[in-house]
N, C-alpha and C positions, 0 to 999 in steps of 0.2 A: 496900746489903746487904739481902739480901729477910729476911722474916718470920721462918721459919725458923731461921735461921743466927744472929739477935739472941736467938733464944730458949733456942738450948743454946747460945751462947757460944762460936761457930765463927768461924773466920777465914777461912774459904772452904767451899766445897761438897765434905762428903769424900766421895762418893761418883759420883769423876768421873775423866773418862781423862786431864783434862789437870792431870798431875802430871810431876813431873820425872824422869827416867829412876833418877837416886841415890832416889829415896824409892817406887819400885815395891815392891809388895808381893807376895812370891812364896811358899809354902809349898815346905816341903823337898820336894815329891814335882816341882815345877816347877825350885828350886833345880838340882834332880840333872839336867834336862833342859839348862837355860841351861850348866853344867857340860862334861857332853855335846857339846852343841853346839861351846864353847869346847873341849876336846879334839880334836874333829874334824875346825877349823876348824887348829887348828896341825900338824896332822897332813896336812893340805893332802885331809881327802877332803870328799864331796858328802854332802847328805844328805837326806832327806824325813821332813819336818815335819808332822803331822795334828791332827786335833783337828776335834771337834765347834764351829758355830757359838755365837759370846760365849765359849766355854771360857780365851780368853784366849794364844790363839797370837799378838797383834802384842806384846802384853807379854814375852813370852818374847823375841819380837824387840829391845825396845826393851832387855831386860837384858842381853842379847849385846852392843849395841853400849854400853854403857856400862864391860862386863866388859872389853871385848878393849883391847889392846895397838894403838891405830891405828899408831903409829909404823912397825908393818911388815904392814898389814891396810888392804886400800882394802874400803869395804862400799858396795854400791851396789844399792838398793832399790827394786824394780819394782812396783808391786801392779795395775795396767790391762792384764792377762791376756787381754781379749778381743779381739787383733790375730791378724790373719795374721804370717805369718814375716817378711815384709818390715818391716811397720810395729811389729812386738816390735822389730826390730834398729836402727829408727830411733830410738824409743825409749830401746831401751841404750846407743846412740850418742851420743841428747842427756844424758842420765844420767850418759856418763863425759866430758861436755864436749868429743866430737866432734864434725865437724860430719856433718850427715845428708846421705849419698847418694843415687845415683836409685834403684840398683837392690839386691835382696838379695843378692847376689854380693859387692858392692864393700861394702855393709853387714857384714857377715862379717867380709870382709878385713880390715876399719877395724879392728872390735870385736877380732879374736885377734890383727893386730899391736901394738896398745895392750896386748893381755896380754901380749903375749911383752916389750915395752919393759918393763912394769911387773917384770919377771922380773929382768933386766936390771938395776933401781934396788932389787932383794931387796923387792921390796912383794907381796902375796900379794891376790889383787882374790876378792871374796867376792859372787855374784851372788843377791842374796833375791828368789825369783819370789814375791813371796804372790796367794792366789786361784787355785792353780794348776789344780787341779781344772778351771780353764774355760779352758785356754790351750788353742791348737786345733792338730788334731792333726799337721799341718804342722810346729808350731813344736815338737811332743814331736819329731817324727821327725828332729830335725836340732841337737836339745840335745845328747845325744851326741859328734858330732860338734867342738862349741864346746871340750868339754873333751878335745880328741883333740891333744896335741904330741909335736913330735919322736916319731913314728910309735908312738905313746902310752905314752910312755918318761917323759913326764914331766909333772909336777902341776903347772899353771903355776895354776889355779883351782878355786874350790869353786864348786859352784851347792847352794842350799838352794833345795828345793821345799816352801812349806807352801799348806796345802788343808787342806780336809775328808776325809773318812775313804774315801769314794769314790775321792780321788786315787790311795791304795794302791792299789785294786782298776785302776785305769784301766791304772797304768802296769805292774799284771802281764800285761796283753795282750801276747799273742805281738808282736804287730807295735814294742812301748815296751821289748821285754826288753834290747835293748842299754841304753838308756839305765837301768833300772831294774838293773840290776850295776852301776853306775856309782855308784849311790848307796849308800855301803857303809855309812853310819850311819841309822837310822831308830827315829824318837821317835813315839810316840803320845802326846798331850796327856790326861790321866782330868780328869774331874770334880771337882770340890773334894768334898772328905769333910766330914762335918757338925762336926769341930771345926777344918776350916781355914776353913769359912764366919763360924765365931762369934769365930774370929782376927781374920778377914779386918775384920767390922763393927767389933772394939773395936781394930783398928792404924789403920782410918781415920778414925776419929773423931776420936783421939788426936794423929793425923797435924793435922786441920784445927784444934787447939785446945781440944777438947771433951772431957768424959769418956769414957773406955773403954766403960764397962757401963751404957749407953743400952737397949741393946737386952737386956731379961732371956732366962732360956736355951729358954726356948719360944717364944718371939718369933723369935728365931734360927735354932732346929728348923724352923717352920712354914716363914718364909724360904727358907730349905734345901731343904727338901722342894719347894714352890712352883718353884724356881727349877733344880733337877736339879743343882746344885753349878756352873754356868755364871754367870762373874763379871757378864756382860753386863746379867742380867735381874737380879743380887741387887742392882747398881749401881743399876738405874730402882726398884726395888720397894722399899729401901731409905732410897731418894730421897723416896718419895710417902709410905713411913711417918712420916719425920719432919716432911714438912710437915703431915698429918693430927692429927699428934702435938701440933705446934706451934700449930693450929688450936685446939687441945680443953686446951691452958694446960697439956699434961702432959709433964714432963720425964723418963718412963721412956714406955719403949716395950713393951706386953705384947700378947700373944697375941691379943686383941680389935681392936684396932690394924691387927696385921697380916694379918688374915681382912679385916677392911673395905678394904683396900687391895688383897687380893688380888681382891675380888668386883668391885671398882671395874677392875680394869687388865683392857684390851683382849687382850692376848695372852693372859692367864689364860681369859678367856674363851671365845676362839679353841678353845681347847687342851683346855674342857670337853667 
């Protein structure tokens, strides 16, 4: 057990990704998204997923799959988006436990008769592209298509595209509009608001063992502020406050605390 964590009487490091899908922590404005999604997904349509980098879109992922109903929901998670069409489909192929073919043809083939089988056993298969924003444009022009049965009569799949905010824009190009009517639900991820930040620090605290109100509500603010409401950066900044904290024998975390923490981090600096 490091330093740290002896000093406020943690049981582990709360401010970290590797937690368990049941103890994710979402604010209602994310709730309503996971929601969403989960409507979508029983409703058998596609959907595009966005959000700014660290904002917290694989979390939204990991609440979906804790939310759903597997018993008639296969979910199969891709996030290595930098393939051509061929090697995306081998990919999806080892993913649903196919085995990989030579060619992208016979790749295809593999992947939509496994969906039509799965149709078949009443199983609904749910394709999560993440990183999508960099899948090339090959593989947009022919996503479409994947979701095309029975001469498009019928929902045998969803595919969920999440990306960054660019991805919208991408796929409103003439040349992606088939595929972008295809996706008939579309969530954009916001920023955490400055009292789902100050939630967010006294539920993980709480979570790892600790007190709630470590962090007083300027310490929180500045955080906040610091970090654009993006869980990614409030995680490390967070992190470095309380070992600085723990460093200086002090079991509250104020506003001085976390100016020294922000002047010390690389990205902060970056960004001046």
């Amino acid at each position: 057990m490091t330093d740290y964590l002896r000093h406020f009487a943690l049981r582990s490091a709360p401010f970290t990704k590797e937690i368990d899908d049941d103890e994710l922590w979402l604010p209602p404005s994310r709730q309503a998204v996971v929601d969403g999604l989960c409507e979508a997904i029983a409703e058998r349509d596609s959907v595009l997923l966005t959000g700014e980098p660290g904002v917290g879109k694989t979390s939204i992922l990991r609440a979906l799959r804790h939310r759903l109903d597997h018993s008639g929901v296969k979910l199969t998670y891709c996030h290595n988006a930098t393939l051509g069409r061929r090697d995306f489909y081998r990919q999806l192929s080892v993913a649903l436990g196919l085995s990989a073919k030579a060619t992208a043809a016979s790749l295809f083939y593999a992947v939509s008769t496994h969906i039509e089988e799965l149709a078949k056993e009443r199983v609904h298969p749910v394709f999560l592209l993440d990183e999508a924003q960099l899948l090339h444009q090959d593989t947009l022009d022919h996503l479409h298509i994947l979701l095309n049965y029975g001469w498009d009569s019928r929902a045998l799949l969803s595919i969920v595209l999440i990306g960054l905010p660019e991805l919208s824009d991408q796929l409103q190009l003439r040349r992606n509009r088939s595929l972008y009517s295809r996706l008939h639900r579309r969530f954009q991820i916001e920023p955490l608001v400055p009292s789902d930040t100050t939630a967010y620090l006294a539920h993980q605290l709480e979570r790892a063992g600790g007190e709630p109100d470590v962090f007083v509500r300027d310490a929180a603010g500045l955080l906040h502020e610091a970090t654009h409401g993006t869980m990614r950066d409030l995680n490390r900044l967070a992190s470095a406050a309380l070992r600085l904290a723990a460093k200086q024998r002090l079991k509250i975390i104020d506003r001085e605390i976390v100016l020294n923490v922000i002047e010390r981090d690389p990205a902060q600096q970056e960004a001046a």
